[in-house]
C-alpha positions in Angstrom: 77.3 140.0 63.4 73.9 142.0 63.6 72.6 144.4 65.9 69.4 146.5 65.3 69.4 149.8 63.9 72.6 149.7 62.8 74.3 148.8 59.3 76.8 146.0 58.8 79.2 149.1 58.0 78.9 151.0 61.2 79.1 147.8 63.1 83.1 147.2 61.6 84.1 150.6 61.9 83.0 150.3 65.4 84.8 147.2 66.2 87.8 149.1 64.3 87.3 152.0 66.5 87.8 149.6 70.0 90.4 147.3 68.2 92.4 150.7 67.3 92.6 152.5 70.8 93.3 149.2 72.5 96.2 148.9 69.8 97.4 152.0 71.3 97.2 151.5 74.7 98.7 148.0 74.3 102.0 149.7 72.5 101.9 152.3 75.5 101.9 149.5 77.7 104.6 147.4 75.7 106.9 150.8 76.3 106.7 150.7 79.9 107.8 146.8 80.3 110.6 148.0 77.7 112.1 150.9 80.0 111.1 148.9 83.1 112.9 145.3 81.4 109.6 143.4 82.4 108.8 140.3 80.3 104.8 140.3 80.2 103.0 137.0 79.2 99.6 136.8 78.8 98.1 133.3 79.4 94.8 132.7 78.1 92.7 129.2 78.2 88.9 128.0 78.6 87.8 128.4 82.1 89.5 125.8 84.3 92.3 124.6 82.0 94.4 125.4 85.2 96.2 128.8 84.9 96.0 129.7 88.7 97.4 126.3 89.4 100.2 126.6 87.1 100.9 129.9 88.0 100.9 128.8 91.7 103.3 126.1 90.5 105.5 128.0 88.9 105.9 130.8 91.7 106.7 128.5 93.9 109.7 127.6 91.9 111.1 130.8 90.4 110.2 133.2 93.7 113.1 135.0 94.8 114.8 134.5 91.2 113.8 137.7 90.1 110.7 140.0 91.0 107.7 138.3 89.9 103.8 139.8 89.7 100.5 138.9 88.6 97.2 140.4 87.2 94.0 138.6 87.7 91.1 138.6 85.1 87.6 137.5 86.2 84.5 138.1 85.5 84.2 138.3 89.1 85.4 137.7 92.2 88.9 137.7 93.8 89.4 133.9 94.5 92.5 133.7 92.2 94.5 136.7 92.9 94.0 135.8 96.8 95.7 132.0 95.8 98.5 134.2 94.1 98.9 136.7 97.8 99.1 133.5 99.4 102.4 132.5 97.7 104.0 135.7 98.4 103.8 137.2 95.4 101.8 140.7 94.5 99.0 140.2 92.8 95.8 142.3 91.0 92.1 141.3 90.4 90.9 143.1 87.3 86.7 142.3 87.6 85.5 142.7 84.0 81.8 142.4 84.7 80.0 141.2 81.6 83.3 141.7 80.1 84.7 138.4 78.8 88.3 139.6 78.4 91.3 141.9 80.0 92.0 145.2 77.3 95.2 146.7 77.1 93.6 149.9 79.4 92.8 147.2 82.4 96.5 146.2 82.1 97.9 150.1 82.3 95.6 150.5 85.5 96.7 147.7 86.9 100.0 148.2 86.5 99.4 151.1 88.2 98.3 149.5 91.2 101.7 147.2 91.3 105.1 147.9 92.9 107.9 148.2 90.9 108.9 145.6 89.0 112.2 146.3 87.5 114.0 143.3 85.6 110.8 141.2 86.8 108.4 138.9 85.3 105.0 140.0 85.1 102.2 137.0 84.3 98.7 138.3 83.1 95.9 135.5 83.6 93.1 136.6 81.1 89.7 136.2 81.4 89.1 131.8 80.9 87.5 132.3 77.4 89.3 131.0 73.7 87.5 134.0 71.8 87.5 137.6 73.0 91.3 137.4 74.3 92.5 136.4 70.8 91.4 140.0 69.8 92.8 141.9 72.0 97.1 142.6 72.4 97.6 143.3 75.7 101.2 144.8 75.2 102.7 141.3 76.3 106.0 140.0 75.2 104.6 136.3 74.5 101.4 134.7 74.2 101.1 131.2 76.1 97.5 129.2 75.3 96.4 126.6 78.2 94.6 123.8 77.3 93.7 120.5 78.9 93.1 117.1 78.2 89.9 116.9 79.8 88.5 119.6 76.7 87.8 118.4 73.6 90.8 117.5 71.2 89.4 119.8 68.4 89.7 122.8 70.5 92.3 124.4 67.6 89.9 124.0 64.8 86.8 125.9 66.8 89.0 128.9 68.2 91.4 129.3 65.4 92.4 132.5 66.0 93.5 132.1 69.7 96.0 129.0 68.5 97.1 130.9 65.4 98.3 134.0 67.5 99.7 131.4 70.6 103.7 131.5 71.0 103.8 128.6 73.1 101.0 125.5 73.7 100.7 123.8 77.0 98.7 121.0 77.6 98.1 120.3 80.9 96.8 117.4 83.1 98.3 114.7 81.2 97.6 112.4 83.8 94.0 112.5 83.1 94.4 110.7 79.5 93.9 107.0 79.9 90.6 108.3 81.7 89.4 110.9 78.8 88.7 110.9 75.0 91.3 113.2 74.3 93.2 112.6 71.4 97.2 114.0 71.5 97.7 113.1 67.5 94.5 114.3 66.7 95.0 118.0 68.3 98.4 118.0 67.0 97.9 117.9 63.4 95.1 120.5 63.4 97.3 123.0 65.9 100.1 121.8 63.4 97.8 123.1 60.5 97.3 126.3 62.1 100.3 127.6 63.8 103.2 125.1 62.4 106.2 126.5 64.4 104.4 126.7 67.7 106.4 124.8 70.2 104.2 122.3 72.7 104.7 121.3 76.2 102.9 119.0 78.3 102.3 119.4 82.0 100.8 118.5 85.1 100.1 121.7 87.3 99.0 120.1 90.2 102.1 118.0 90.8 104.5 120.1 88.9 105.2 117.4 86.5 106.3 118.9 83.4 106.8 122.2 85.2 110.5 122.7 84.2 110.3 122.2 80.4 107.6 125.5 80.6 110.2 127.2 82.8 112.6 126.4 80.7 110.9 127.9 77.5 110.4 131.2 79.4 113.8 131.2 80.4 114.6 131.1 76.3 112.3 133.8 75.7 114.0 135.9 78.5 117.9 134.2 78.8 118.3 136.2 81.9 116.2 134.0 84.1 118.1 131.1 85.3 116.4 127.6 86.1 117.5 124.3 87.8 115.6 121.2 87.1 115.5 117.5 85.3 116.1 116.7 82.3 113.6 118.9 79.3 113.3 116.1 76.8 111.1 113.7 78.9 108.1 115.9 79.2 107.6 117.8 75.7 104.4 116.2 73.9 106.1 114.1 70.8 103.6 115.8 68.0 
């Protein structure tokens, strides 16, 4: 990275500076879903890999479970968090501007601007980018990466770091690959390469197809949520 007038040193002990504070703030933040028992998960894809819809989905079939919130990261606009209202369910827009991801900072004010959410489930939709998220802990409990089959198989190799980091893989809109060139053994092997313990799901948000094998990994990461569905086995991506 270069940036006139100043040195390739100042330039990394700035981005240590940022990387530091927002390390703080992120443990600060991982303290209060600790006393509060909220399991944060911070989903994070390329812009339209379908985190609104799944989140929508998935609302619709864990509401009244257990307390359930959402924060909203865009650039602009409040389009998404008004889909999440429209379910029922609290929701906050975080605008970043220019900014192309959430920091741990914009998650402690806008947890501020929630209701209590004790022994609830708090989902955090980042900013649709594969780059700038990866950098930045958020104070979340698990980190679930989006991607779709209508983006490019060899989306692991180009944004390493994001797949690396991921605790869970979804890959959603299944139903789209007879019409795509999407690969599934391809994009396996190189998200095997990076990340070999990272468990995979397949789904199709719109429908809910594959919808209760993700519910059902959340409900592993957190045994105190109970769900009801079909059979798991039938919708995990064989890689």
């Amino acid at each position: 990275m270069h940036v006139q007038g100043l040195s390739q040193e100042r330039i990394v002990q700035i981005e240590r500076d940022i990387l530091g504070k927002n390390d703080d703030l992120a443990r600060r933040n991982r303290a209060r879903f600790a006393e509060a028992r909220v399991f944060a998960l911070n989903l994070v894809s390329s812009p339209g890999a379908g985190k609104t819809s799944l989140l929508v989905r998935t609302i619709a079939d864990l509401k009244g479970k257990q307390p359930i919130a959402v924060i909203e990261g865009d650039q602009q606009t409040s389009n998404d968090a008004e889909r999440i209202r429209a379910t029922g369910v609290p929701a906050v827009q975080v605008n970043t501007g220019k900014g192309c991801h959430l920091d741990a900072s914009m998650v402690g004010a806008a947890l501020d601007r929630l209701p209590a959410l004790r022994d609830g489930l708090l989902f955090i939709e980042n900013v649709g980018n594969l780059v700038c998220p990866a950098l930045f802990d958020l104070g979340e409990a698990r980190r679930v990466v989006l991607t779709s089959v209508t983006e490019g198989a060899d989306k692991p190799l180009k944004y390493p770091h994001m797949f690396r980091g991921a605790d869970l893989v979804l890959v959603n809109k299944i139903d789209l690959l007879p019409y795509v060139d999407f690969d599934l053994d391809r994009f396996g092997a190189m998200l095997r390469e990076l990340n070999p313990r990272v468990p995979v799901r397949s789904v199709i948000a719109t429908s809910g197809n594959g919808v209760q094998p993700w519910l059902e990994w959340v409900r592993e990461q957190r045994p105190q949520l109970t769900v009801s569905g079909a059979s798991l086995d039938s919708m995990i991506v064989p890689f």
